[in-house]
N, C-alpha and C positions, 0 to 999 in steps of 0.2 A: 504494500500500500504506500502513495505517498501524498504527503499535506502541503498545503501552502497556505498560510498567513496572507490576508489579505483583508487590504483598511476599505469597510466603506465609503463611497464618496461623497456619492448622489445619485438620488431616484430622478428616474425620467420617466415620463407617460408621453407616447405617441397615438396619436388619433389617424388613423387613413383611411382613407372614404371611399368612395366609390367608382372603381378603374382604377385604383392604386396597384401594382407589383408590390406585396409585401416584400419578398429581399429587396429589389431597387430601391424602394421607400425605408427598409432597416438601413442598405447601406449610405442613401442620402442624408440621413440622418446621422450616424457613424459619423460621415467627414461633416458635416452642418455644427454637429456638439464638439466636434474634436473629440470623442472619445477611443481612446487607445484600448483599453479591458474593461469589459461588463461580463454580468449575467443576465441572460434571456430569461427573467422571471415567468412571464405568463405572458396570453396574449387570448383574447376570443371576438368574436364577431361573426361573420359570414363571409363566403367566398362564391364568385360567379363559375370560377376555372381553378384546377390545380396541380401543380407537379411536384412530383419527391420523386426521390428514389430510396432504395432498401439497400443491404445487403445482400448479397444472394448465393456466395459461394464461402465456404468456410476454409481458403486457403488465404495465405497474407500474399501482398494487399488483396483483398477480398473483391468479387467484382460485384460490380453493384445492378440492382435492377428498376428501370427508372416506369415512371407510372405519371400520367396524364390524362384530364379529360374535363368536359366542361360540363359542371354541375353545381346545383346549390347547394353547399353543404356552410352547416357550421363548424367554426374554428373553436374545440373546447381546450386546448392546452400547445402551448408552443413553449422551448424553452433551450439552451445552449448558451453559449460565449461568444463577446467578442474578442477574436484573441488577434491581438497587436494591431487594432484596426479593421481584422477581416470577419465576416459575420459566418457562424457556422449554428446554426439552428435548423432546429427538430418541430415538428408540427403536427397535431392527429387534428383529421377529422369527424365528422358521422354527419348521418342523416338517421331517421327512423329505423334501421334495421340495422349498420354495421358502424365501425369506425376504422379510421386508416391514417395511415401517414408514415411518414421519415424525415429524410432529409431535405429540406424546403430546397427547392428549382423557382429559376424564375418561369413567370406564368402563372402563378397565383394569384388571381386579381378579386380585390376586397368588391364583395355585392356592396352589403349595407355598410359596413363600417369594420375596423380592426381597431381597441385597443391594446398595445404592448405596454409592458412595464420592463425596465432596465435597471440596472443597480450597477453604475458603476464602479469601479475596485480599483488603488492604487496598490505601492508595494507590489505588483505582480510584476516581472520582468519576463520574456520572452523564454528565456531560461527556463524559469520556472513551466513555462504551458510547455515547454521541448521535454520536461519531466511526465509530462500527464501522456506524451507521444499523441496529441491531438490532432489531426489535419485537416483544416480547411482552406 
């Protein structure tokens, strides 16, 4: 296992409307705040369209299997880091019967609204997320 100390900053709540790219819009917002490392607390609203992708083979690096299509679904939980500026965030959706997600693709564009919540973190150095072997 490994830890990393890391100081609160500052919370951010982002609102994107309607035709938004949720990553375009994370990462507009990213260089807009200047924020270097956060955590992707949460995030819900609805979605017109959407794409992730998964995992799909259990060899390293793993390859991934990507998933698209346009539908109404709600956004009940998003969340990840921004590590050194770049945005790597996780998203599930549903509808009435199932729920889905992974890794946010762009092409996810907010119906009604998305809000996110962020938590920015200092004391993390680069280093440090090179510890966690993260990649985005």
């Amino acid at each position: 296992m490994i830890a990393v100390e890391a100081q609160a900053k500052r919370t951010i709540l982002l609102r994107l409307n309607s035709g938004d790219d949720i990553l375009a819009s994370l990462q507009e917002a990213v260089q807009r705040e200047n924020i270097k490392n956060a955590i992707i607390l949460s995030a819900f609203g609805a979605v017109s369209s959407y794409h992730f992708h998964v995992v799909a083979t259990s060899n390293l690096p793993p390859g991934n299997l990507f998933t698209k299509g346009d539908k109404a679904l709600d956004v009940v939980s998003m969340n990840g880091a921004i590590i050194d500026g770049r945005v790597h965030a996780h998203i599930t959706f549903t509808d009435d019967k199932i729920a889905m997600g992974g890794h946010l693709e762009p092409g996810t564009t907010v119906l009604t609204f998305i809000i996110l919540t962020l938590l920015e973190v200092d004391n993390v150095t680069m280093t440090d997320w090179d510890r966690f072997k993260l990649r985005v």
